[in-house]
N, C-alpha and C positions, 0 to 999 in steps of 0.2 A: 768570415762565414758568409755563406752565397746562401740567398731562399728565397731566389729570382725562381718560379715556377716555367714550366715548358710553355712555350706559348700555346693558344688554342688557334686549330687551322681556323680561318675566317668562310671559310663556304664546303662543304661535302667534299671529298675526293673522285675525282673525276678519273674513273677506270683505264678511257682510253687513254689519256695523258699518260696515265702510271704504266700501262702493258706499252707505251710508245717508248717511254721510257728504258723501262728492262730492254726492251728490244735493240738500243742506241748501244745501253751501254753491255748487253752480250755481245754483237757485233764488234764495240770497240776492242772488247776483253778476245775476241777471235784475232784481231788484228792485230793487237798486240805480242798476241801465240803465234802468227803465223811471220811475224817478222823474228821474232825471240830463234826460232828452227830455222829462218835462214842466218840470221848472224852464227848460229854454234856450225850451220853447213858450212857457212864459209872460214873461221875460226878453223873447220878440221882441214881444210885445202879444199873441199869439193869445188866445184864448177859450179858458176851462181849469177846469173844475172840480175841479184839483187844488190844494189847499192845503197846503203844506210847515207851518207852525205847527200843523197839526192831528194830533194822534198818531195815528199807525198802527198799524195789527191785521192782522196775517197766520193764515189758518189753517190748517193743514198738514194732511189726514187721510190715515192711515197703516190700510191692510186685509191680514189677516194672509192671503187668498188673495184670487186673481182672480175675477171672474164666471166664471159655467158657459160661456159663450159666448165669453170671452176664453182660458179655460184650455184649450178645446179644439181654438186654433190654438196655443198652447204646444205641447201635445199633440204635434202633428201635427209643427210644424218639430223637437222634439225625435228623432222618429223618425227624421228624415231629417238629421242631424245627426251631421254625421262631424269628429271631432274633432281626427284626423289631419288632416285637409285644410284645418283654420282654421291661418294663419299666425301 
């Protein structure tokens, strides 16, 4: 009989860690689907420039703010952003 309890986390959960996370691994789970589609392309005969024996390289880049042009519709939807009223 096991009554070994869950451990308790040692400090608060840290949001962006967690949303960096889901983000890694959606990403992975896309990449995984978009090779899955070309192995059955290639399985049916089509024409495929993908080759599975070939190592893959993914590159992930990571910017600690948005462009000026992007952060000024943050901006804007932040102001109008009632927090009460998100479900």
């Amino acid at each position: 009989m096991q009554d070994a309890l869950f451990p308790k986390p040692s400090c608060p959960e840290d949001k962006v860690v967690s949303a960096s996370q889901a983000y890694i691994k959606s990403l992975s789970d896309s990449v995984h689907s978009a090779e899955g589609l070309q192995l059955k392309k290639k399985a049916k005969g089509k024409q495929s420039s993908f080759d599975p024996k070939k190592p893959k390289r993914l590159w992930v880049y990571v910017a600690k703010e948005f462009p000026a042009w992007q952060q000024k519709y943050i901006d804007a939807l932040q102001e109008f952003y009632d927090e009460v009223s998100v479900f």
